[in-house]
C-alpha positions as CSV (number, residue, x, y, z in Angstrom):
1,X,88.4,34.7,1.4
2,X,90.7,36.1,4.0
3,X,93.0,39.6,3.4
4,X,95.9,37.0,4.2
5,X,94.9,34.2,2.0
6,X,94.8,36.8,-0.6
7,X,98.3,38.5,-0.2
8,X,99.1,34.4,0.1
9,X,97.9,33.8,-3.2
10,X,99.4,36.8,-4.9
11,X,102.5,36.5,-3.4
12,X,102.8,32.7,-5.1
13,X,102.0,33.9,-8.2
14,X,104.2,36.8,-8.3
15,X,107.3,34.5,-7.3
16,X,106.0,31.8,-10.0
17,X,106.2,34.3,-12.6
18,X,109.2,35.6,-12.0
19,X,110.3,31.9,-11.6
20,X,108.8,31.2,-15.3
21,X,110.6,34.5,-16.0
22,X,113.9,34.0,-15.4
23,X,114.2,30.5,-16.8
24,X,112.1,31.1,-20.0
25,X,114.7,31.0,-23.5
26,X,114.0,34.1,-25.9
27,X,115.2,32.2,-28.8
28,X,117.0,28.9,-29.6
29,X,120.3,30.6,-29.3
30,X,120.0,31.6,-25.9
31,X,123.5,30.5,-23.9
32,X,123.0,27.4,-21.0
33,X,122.6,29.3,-17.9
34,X,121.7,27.6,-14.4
35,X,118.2,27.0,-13.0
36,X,117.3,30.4,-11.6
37,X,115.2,30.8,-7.8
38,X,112.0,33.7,-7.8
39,X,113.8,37.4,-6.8
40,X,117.6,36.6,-6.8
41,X,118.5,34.8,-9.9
42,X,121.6,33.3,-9.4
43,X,123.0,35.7,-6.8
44,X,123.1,32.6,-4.0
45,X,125.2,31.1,-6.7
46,X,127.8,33.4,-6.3
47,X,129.3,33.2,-2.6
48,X,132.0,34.9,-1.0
49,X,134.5,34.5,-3.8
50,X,132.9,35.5,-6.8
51,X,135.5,35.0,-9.5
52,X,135.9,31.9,-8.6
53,X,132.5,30.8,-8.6
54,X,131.9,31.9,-12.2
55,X,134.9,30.5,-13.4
56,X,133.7,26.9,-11.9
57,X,130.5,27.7,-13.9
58,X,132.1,28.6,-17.0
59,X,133.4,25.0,-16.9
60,X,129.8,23.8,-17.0
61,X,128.0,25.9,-18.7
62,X,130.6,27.2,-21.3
63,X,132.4,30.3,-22.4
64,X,129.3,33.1,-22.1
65,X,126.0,31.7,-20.0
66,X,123.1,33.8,-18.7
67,X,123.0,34.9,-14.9
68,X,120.1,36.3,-13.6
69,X,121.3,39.4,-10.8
70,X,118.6,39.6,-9.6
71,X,116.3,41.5,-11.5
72,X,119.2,42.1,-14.3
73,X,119.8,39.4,-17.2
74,X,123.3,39.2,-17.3
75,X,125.8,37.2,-19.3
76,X,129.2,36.2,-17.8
77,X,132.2,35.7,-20.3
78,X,134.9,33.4,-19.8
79,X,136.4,32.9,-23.6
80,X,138.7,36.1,-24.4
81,X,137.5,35.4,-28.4
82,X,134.0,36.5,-27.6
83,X,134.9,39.5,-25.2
84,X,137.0,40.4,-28.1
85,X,134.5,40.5,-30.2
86,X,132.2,42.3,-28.2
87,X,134.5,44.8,-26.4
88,X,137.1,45.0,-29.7
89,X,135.3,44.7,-32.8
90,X,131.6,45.8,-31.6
91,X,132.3,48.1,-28.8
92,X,130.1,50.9,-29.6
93,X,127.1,48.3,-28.4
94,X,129.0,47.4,-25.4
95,X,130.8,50.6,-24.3
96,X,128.5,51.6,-21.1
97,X,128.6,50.8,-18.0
98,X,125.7,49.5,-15.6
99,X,124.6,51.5,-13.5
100,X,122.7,51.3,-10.4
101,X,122.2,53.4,-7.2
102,X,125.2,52.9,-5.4
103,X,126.9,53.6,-8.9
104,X,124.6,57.0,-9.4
105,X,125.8,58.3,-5.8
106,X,129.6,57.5,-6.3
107,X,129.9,58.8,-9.9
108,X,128.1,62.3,-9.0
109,X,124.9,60.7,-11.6
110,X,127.6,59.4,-13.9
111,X,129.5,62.6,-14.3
112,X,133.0,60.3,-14.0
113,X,134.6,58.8,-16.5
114,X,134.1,54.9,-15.2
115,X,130.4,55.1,-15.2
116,X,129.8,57.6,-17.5
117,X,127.7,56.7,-20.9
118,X,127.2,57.9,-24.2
119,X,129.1,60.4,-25.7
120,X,129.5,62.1,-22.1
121,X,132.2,58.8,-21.5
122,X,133.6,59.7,-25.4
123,X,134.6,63.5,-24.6
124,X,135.7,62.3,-21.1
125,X,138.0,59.7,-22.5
126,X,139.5,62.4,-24.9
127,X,140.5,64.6,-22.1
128,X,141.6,62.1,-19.7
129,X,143.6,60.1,-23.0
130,X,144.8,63.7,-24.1
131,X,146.0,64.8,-20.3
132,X,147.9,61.6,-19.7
133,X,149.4,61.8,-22.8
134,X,150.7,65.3,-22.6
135,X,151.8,65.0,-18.9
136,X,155.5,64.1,-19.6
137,X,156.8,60.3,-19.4
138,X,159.8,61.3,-17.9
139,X,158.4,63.5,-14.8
140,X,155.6,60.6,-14.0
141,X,159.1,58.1,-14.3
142,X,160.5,60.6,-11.7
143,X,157.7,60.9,-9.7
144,X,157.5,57.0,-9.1
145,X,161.2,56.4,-8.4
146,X,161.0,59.1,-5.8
147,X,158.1,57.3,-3.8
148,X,159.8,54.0,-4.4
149,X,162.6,55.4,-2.7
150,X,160.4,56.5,0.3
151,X,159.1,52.9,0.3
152,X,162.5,51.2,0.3
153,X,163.4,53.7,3.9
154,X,160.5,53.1,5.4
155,X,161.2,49.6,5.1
156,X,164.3,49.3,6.2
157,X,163.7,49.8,9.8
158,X,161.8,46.2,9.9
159,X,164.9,44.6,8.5
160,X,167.2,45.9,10.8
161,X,165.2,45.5,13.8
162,X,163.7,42.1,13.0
163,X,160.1,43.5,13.8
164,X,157.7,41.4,11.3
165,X,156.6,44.3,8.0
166,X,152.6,44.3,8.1
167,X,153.2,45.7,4.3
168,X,149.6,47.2,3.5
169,X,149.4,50.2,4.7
170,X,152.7,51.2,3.5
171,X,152.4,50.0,0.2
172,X,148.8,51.7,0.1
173,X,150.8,54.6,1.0
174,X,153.2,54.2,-1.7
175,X,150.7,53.8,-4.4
176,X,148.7,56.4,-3.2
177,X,151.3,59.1,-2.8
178,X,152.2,57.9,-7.1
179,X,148.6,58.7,-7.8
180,X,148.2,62.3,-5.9
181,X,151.2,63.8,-7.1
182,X,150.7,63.1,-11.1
183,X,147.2,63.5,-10.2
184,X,147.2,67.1,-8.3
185,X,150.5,67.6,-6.9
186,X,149.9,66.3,-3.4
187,X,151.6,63.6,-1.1
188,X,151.4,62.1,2.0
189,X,154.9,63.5,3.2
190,X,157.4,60.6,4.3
191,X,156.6,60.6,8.0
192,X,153.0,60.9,8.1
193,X,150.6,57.9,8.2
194,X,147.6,57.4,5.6
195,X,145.3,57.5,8.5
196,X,146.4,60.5,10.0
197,X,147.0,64.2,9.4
198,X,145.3,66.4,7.3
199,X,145.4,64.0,3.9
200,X,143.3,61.5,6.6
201,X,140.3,63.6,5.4
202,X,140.6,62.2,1.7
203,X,141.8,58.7,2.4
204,X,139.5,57.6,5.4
205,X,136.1,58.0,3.7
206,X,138.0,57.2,0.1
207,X,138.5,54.0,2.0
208,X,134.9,53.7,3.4
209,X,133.8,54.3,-0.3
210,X,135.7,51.2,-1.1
211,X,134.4,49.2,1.2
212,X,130.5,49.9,0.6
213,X,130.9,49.5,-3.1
214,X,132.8,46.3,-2.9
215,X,130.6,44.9,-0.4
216,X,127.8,44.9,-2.6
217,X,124.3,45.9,-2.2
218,X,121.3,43.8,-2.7
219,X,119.1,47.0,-3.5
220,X,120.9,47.4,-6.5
221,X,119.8,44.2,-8.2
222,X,116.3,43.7,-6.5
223,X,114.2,46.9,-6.7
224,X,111.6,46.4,-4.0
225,X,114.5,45.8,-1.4
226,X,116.0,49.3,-1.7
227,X,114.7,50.8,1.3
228,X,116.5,48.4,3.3
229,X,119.8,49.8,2.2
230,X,118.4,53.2,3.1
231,X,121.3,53.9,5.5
232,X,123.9,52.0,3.5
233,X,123.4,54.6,1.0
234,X,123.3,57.1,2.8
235,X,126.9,57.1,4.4
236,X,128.1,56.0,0.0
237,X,126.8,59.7,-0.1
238,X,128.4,61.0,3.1
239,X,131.7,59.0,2.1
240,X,131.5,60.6,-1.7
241,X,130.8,64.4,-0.1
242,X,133.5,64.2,2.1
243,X,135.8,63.0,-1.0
244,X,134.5,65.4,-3.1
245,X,134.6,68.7,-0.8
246,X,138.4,67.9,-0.6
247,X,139.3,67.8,-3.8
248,X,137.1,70.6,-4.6
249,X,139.8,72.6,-2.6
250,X,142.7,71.4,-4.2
251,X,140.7,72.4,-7.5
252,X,140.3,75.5,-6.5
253,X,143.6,75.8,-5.8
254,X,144.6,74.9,-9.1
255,X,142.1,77.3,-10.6
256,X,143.7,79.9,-8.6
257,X,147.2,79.2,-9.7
258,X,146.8,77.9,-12.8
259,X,149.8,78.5,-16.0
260,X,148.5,76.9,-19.0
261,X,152.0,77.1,-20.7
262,X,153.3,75.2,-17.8
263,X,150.7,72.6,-16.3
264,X,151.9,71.0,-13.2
265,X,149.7,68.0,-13.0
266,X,146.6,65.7,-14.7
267,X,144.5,68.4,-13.1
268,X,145.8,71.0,-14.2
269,X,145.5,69.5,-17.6
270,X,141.8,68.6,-17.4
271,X,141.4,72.1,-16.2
272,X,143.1,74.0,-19.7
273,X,141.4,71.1,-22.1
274,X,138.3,71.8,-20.1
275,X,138.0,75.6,-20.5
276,X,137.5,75.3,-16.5
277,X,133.8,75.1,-17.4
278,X,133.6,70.8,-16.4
279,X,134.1,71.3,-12.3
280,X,132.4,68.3,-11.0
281,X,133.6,66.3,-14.2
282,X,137.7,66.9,-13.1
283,X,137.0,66.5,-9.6
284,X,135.0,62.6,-10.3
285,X,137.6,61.7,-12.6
286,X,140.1,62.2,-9.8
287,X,138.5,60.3,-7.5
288,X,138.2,57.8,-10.6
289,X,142.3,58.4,-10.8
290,X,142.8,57.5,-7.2
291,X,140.4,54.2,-7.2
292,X,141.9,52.7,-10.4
293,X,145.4,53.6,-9.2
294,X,146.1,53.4,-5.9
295,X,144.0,50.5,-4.4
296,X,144.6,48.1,-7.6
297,X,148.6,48.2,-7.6
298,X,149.0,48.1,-4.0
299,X,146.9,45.1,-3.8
300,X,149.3,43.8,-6.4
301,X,152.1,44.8,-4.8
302,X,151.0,42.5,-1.4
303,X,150.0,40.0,-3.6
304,X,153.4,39.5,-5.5
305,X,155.4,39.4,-2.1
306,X,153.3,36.9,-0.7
307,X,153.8,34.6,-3.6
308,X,157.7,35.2,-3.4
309,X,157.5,34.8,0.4
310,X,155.8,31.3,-0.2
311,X,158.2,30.5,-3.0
312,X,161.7,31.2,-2.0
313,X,163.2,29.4,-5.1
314,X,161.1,32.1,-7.1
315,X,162.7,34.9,-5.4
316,X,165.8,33.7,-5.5
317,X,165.9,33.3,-9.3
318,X,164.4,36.6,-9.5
319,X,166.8,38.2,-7.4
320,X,170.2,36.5,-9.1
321,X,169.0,37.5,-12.3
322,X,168.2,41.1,-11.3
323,X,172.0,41.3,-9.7
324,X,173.2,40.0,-12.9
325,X,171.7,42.9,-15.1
326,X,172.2,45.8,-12.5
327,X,175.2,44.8,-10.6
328,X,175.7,44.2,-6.9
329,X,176.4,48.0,-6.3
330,X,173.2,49.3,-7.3
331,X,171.8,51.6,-5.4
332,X,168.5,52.2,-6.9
333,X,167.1,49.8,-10.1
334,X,165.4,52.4,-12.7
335,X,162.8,51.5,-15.7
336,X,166.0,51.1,-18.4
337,X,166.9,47.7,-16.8
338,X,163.2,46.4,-17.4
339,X,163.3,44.9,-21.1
340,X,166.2,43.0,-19.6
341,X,164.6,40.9,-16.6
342,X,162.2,38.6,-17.9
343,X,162.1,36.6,-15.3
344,X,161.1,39.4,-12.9
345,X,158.4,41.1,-15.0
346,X,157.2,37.2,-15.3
347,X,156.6,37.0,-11.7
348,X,155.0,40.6,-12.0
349,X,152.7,39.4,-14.9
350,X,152.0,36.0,-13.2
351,X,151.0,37.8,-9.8
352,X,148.2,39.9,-12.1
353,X,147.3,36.7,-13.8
354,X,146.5,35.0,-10.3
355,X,145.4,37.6,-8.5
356,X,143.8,40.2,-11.3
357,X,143.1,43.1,-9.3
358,X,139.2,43.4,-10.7
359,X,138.6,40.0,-11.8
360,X,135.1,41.1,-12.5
361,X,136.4,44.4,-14.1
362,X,133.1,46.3,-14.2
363,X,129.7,45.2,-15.5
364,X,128.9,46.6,-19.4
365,X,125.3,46.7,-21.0
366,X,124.3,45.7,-24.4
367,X,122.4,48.6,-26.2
368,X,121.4,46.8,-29.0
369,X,120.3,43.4,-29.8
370,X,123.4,41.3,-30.7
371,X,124.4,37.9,-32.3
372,X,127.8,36.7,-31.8
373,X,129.8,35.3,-34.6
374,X,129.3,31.5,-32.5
375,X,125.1,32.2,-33.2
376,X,124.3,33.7,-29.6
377,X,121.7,36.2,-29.3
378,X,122.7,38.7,-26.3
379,X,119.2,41.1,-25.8
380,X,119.0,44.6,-25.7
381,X,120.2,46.0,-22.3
382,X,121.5,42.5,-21.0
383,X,124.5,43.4,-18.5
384,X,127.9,41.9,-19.9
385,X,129.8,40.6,-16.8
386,X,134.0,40.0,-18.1
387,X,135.6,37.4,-16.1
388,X,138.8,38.5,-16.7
389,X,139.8,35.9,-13.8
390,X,138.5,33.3,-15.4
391,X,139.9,33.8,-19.2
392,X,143.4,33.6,-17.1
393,X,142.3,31.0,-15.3
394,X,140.8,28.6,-18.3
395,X,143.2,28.9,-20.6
396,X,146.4,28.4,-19.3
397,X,148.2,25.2,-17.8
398,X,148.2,24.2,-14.7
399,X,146.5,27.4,-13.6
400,X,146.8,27.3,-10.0
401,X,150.7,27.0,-10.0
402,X,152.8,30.6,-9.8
403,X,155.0,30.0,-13.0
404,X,156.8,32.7,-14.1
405,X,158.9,31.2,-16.4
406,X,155.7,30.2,-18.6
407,X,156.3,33.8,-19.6
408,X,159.6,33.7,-19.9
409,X,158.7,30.8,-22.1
410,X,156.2,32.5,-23.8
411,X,157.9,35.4,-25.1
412,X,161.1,33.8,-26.5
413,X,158.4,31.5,-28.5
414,X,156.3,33.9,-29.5
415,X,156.5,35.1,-33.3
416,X,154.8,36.3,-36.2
417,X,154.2,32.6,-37.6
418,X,152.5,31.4,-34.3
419,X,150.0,35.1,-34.0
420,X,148.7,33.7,-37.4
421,X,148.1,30.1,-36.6
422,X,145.1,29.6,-35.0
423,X,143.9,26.5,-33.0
424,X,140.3,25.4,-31.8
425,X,140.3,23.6,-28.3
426,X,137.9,22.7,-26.0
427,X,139.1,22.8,-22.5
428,X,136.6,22.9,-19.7
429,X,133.7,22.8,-21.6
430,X,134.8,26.1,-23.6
431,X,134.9,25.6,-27.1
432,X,137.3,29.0,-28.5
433,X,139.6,29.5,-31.3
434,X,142.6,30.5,-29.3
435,X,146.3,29.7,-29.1
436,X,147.1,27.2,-26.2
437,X,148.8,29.7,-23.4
438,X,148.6,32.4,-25.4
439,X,149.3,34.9,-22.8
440,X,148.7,38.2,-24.1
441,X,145.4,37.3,-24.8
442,X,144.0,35.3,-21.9
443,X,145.6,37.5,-19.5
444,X,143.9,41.2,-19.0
445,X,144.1,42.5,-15.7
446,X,143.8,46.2,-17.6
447,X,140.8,44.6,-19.5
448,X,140.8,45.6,-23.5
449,X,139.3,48.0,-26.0
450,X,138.7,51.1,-26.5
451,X,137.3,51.2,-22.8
452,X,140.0,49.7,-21.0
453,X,142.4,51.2,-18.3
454,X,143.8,54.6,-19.2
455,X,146.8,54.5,-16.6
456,X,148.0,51.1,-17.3
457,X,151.2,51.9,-18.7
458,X,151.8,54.1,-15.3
459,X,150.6,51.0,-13.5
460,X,153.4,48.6,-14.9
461,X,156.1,51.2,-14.2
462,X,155.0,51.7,-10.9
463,X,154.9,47.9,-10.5
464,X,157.9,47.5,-12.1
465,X,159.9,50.1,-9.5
466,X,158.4,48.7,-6.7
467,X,159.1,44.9,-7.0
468,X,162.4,45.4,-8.6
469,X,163.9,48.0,-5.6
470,X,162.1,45.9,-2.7
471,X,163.8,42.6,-4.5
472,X,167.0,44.8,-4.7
473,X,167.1,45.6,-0.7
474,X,165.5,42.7,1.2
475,X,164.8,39.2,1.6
476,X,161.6,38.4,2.7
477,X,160.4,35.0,3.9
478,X,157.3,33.9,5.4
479,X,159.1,32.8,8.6
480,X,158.5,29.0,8.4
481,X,154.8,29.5,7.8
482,X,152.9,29.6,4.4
483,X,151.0,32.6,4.4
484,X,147.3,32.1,3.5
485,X,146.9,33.3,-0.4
486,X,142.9,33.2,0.4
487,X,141.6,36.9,-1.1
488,X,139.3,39.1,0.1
489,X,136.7,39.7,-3.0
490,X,135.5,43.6,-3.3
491,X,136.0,46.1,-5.8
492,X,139.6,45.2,-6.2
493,X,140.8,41.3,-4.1
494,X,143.2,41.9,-1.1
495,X,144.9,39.8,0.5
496,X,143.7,39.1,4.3
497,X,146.5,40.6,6.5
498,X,149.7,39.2,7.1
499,X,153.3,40.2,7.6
500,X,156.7,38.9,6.2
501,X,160.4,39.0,7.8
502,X,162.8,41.4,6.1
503,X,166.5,40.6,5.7
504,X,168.7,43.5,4.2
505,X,170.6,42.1,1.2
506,X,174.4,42.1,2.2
């Protein structure tokens, strides 16, 4: 027999093994999950959109089903009762990360807090918790109206000159500028791009980073194919260097001039609760700061005037009832008028229920055996994939329609008496105990428990600013053409690029 037939031979039954493998059930209360193909699993199944994929299979195949990644037994959720149960009420079994090789080279080996595991990711939480908390409400308020400001003039010169607004770099600007200065102080000043001067040599390769990550990388889910991704790798780690070698400076910096009775910034508060002993630790949770911060509320921000652009009777109900609360002479709308548009903070919450910045949030790990209260068994070290796309997309109606007044709705109906009553409904295969559009709990663009988003409260002021004084100044139209609401799927969606016409508000 031939050296060829042999490899031939092997080769078959390697790839029926891992066949067998992938499709076997461990017990009878193993979830439905697809038919899976030798090395990737179910990764063909997953396409160019992602979140939408999954959701379609969550129709078939229920509220949690098993997806092979790969190597990786993974489990998608698509009912918020079982996430809640698994992220709320058992989170110590399902509060780390995956991790994987790309993952290891971004997070410094998990130093961060979004990767990091154990009680590493406890202690981090506690200083990052502790330093948001003691950096003062008001200043962070200030901070945002300032840049919103910034936004509003650099706008202005595409309504008066009728140029179209391409709005992503500036609101990536905008966002980003937010995140630096609570983070460490620093901004991009008013007339320099994001791509130039000397803040180009955080934001380029920060952007780079963002791209490889959300790109994916087969390596990461199929062992043997690593080397392929040799050089893919490789510039992750030159991207990550580059990041972390300028913000070691600014740490420095801050080491240098530090006042613990007067802390200027999240940095400087890491640094006191720190002792200065956790360098690399403050430095990857600021790179953390500026991922969750800047890219996922600027997205939003593109996202929200696309879907005004494309609705005009949307924005105009927004805008009359935003004159009605602050008065056609305002200059500037601030976060005290907030409680009293709920139509605008609708559209706001409807734009992050359609367009949920990380609709795959990131990928958990079971480190226990587990049996859900519905009898499914969830192995030890299975990954837990939250389609928090999905959850907003399942259990609403008429899902693909941009309704803000089903908030509107939602909150003038919602009372003690309906939190405690309870309904089971089957919709799209997904049998839950859930109230029908119960918003607050089918919509999670921050994701919930104890590991969810930090900053989120910063992230709906700074959303809140930002639509309100861009709804204040201009109207924006799509110029007679629907602009395409197709996203880009990666680490956080985008929009592809497109521009709007301004019109100052007389």
């Amino acid at each position: 027999m031939g050296i060829g037939l042999i490899i031939l031979y092997l080769l078959i039954g390697l790839l029926a093994y891992d066949f067998t493998k992938k499709n076997k059930k461990i017990s009878k209360n193993d979830p439905k999950q697809p038919l899976a193909i030798p090395v990737l699993g179910h990764l063909h199944l997953f396409g160019s959109q992602p979140h939408r994929s999954l959701t379609e299979l969550a129709k078939k195949f229920g509220g949690i089903f098993t997806l092979w990644m790969g190597d990786e037994r993974s489990m998608v959720i698509t009912d918020p009762n079982i996430l809640r149960e698994l992220y709320v009420k058992n989170h110590l079994n399902f509060y780390n990360r995956a991790s994987s090789e790309s993952i290891r080279i971004y997070s410094g080996n998990l130093v961060d807090i979004s990767f990091s595991v154990g009680e590493s990711w406890k202690n981090r939480r506690r200083y990052v918790s502790a330093a948001l908390t003691k950096t003062k409400v008001l200043n962070v308020i200030t901070l945002i109206e300032e840049q919103a400001n910034f936004l509003i003039n650099s706008m202005q010169y595409y309504a008066k000159s009728g140029e179209p607004f391409f709005p992503h770099k500036y609101y990536n600007k905008y966002t980003m500028n937010i995140v630096m200065s609570i983070g460490f102080s620093k901004t991009i000043s008013e007339n320099e791009s994001v791509e130039e001067g000397p803040i180009s040599q955080l934001i380029i390769p920060f952007y780079n980073i963002l791209e490889n990550l959300g790109s994916g990388n087969l390596g990461d889910y199929v062992w043997y194919t690593q080397p392929f991704f040799y050089f893919k790798n490789k510039k992750l780690e030159q991207d990550t260097k580059k990041v972390y070698t300028f913000l070691e400076e600014i740490y420095n910096e801050h080491i240098k001039n530090l006042d613990e009775s007067n802390p200027r910034d999240l940095m400087d508060q890491l640094i006191i609760s720190t002792g200065g002993k956790e360098k690399d630790m403050v430095i990857h949770v600021s790179t953390d700061f500026l991922l969750a911060g800047s890219d996922t509320n600027a997205s939003t921000l593109e996202w929200f005037c696309i879907f005004l652009a494309n609705n005009p009777e949307i924005q105009k109900k927004a805008y009359e009832e935003l004159i009605s609360v602050v008065g056609k002479d305002c200059k500037a709308v601030t976060t005290k008028y907030r409680d009293d548009c709920p139509y605008l903070v609708g559209a706001i919450k409807e734009t992050l229920r359609m367009r949920t910045p990380a609709p795959l949030s990131l990928i958990r790990v079971s480190e226990e055996d587990f049996m859900t209260s519905g009898g499914i068994f969830i192995p030890k070290g299975t990954q837990i994939v939250p389609n928090l796309y999905g959850i907003g997309q399942n259990f609403v109606d008429d899902p693909s329609s941009y309704k803000p007044e089903r908030w509107v709705e939602y909150y003038k109906n919602k009372t003690p008496t309906r939190e405690m009553e309870a309904t089971t409904e089957t919709k799209s295969n997904i049998t839950t105990e859930i109230l029908p559009n119960d918003l607050d709990k089918v919509v999670l663009p921050f994701s919930i428990g104890p590991r969810n988003c930090p900053g989120n409260i910063i992230s709906e002021i700074n959303l809140f600013l930002a639509c309100s004084n861009i709804l204040l100044n201009f109207e924006f139209s799509n110029g007679g053409k629907k602009i395409d609401e197709t996203e880009v799927f990666g680490i956080t969606i985008h929009p592809k690029d497109f521009s709007i016409q301004l019109k100052k508000r007389e």
